[in-house]
C-alpha positions in Angstrom: 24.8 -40.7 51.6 24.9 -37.4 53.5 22.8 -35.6 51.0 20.3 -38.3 50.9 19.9 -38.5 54.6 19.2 -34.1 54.6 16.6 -34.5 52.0 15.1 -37.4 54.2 15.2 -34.7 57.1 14.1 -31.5 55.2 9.7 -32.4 54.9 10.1 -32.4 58.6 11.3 -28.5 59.0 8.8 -26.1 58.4 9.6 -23.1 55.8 10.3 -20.4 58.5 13.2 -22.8 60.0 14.5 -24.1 56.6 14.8 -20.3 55.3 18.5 -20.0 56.8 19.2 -22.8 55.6 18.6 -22.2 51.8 19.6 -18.4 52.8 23.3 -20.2 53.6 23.4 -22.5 51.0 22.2 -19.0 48.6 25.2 -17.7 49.7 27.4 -20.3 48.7 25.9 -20.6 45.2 25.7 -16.7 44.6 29.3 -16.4 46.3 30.6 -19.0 43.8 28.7 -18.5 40.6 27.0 -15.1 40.4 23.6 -13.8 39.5 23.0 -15.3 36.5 24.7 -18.4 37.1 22.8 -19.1 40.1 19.3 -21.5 39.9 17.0 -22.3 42.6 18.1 -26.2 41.5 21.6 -25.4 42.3 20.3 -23.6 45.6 18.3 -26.7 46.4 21.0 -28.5 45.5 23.7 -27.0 48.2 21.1 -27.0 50.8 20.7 -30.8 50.0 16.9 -30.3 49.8 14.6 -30.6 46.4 13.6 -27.4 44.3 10.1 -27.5 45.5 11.5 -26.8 48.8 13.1 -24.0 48.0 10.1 -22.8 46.3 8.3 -23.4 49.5 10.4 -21.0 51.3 11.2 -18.1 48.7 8.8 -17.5 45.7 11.4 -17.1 42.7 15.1 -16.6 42.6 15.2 -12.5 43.0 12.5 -12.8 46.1 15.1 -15.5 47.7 18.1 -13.0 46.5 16.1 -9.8 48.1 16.1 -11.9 51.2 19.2 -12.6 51.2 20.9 -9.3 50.5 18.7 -7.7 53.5 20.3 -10.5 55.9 24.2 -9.9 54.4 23.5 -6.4 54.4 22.7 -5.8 58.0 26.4 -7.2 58.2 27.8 -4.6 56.2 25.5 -1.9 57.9 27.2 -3.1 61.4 30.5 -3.0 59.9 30.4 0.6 58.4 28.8 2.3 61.1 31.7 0.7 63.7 34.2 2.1 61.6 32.9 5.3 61.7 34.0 7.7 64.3 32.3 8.3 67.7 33.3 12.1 67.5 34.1 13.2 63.8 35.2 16.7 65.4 38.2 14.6 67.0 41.1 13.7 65.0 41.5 14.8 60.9 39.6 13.6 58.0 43.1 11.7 56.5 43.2 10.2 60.2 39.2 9.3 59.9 39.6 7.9 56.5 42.4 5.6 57.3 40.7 4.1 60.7 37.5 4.1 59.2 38.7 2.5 55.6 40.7 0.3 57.9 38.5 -1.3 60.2 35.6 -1.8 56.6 37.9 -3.3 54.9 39.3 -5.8 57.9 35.8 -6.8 58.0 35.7 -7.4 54.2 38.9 -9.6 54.4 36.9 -11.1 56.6 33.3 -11.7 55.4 33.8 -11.9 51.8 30.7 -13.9 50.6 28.9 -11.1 52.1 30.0 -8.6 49.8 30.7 -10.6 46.6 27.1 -11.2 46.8 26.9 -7.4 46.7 29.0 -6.7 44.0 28.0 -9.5 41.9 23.7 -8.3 42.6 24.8 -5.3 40.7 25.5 -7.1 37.1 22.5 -8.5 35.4 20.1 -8.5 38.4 16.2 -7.6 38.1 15.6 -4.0 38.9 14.2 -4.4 42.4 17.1 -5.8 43.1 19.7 -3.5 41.9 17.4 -0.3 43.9 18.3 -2.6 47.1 21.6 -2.3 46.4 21.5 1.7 45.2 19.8 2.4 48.6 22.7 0.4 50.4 24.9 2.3 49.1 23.4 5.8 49.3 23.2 5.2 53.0 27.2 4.7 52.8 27.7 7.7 51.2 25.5 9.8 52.5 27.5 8.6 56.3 30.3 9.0 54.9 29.9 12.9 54.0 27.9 13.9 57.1 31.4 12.4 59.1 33.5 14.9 56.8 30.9 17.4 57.2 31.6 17.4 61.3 35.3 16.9 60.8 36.3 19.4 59.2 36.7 22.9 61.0 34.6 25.9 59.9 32.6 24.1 56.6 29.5 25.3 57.1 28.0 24.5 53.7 26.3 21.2 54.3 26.9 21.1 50.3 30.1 22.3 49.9 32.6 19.9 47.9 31.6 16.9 50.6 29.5 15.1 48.6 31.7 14.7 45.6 34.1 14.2 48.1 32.0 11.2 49.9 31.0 9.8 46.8 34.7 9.7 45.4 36.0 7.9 48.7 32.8 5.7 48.7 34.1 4.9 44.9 37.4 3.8 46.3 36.2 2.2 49.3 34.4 -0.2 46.5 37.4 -0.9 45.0 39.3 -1.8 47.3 36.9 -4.1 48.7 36.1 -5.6 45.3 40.4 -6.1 44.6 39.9 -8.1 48.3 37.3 -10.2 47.7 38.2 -11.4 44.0 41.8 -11.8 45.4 43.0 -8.7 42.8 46.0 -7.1 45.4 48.3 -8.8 47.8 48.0 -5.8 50.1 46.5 -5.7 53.3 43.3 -3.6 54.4 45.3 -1.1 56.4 48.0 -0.5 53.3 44.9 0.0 51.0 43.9 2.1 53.9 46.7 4.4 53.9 46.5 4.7 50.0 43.2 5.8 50.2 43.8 8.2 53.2 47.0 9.7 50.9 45.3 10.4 47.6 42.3 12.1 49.2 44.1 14.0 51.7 44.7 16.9 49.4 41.1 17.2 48.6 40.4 17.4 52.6 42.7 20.5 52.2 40.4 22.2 49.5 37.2 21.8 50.6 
């Protein structure tokens, strides 16, 4: 009854104010089911609309995927630059890596559609779809080793050890969000945290 009384509603939205509609009910379905287990029927289908509607609204499945990786991402953006810090010369890298890892992975524990649909775009997507999601995280590691860069006392090499460094803790960062989202660990974001900030302290020390 419900659904049928949506579908009778949808023909009177017009594309731009159905689009977060589908975009949540995407969500849901990608969340749930993956990449290649997700149609635009089964989209349609959670949004309680027909496929043509969908089609209406997004052109194929990776240009409705693209659109909705851009609108989850900006979520993630907002989350990693809070948890950087406001002054990187303040503080140690160990003490940067546990607020920081902290606070991203709090906001994993608490947004996890957003970043399954992340992880799961990675495994079997179309190609313009994966570069989204190389680009995404470039910018995180590439934020992640200009922080280390400021924080640490007399480096001047911009190149240094900093970006295996930042690419090593970006690597963990992954993981630990991934063993949160697929309900892997039974830990909490600050004791994966303080994991993190212990195993790469001693490569702080050598840089």
């Amino acid at each position: 009854m419900v659904d049928a009384e949506r579908r009778r509603r949808a023909p009177h939205l017009g594309p731009e104010r159905r689009r977060p509609l589908i975009l949540d009910a995407a969500l849901e379905v990608f969340s749930a089911r993956g990449y290649a287990g997700t149609t635009m029927q089964a989209i349609a289908d959670a949004a309680g609309v027909t496929k043509p509607v969908v089609y209406d609204c997004f052109g194929n499945r990776d240009e409705l995927l693209l659109a909705l990786l851009a609108r989850e991402e900006q979520h993630l953006v907002i989350s990693i630059v809070a948890a950087l810090p406001a002054d990187p010369s303040v503080g140690t890298p160990e003490e940067h890596v546990l607020d920081g890892l902290t606070a991203i992975l709090t906001a994993v524990e608490k947004q996890p559609q957003s970043w399954r649909i992340v992880f799961g775009a990675q495994y079997g997507a179309a190609p313009v779809v994966a570069d989204r999601i190389r680009a995404a995280r470039a910018f995180l590691v590439e934020s992640l080793r200009l922080t280390m860069l400021k924080s640490l006392p007399g480096v001047s090499d911009p190149d240094a050890n900093l970006p295996v460094l930042a690419e090593m803790l970006a690597a963990m960062t992954e993981s630990c969000a991934r063993m949160l989202v697929t309900g892997a660990t039974d830990r909490t974001p600050a004791e994966l945290a303080r994991t993190v900030s212990q195993v790469v302290g001693g490569g702080f020390g050598n840089v």
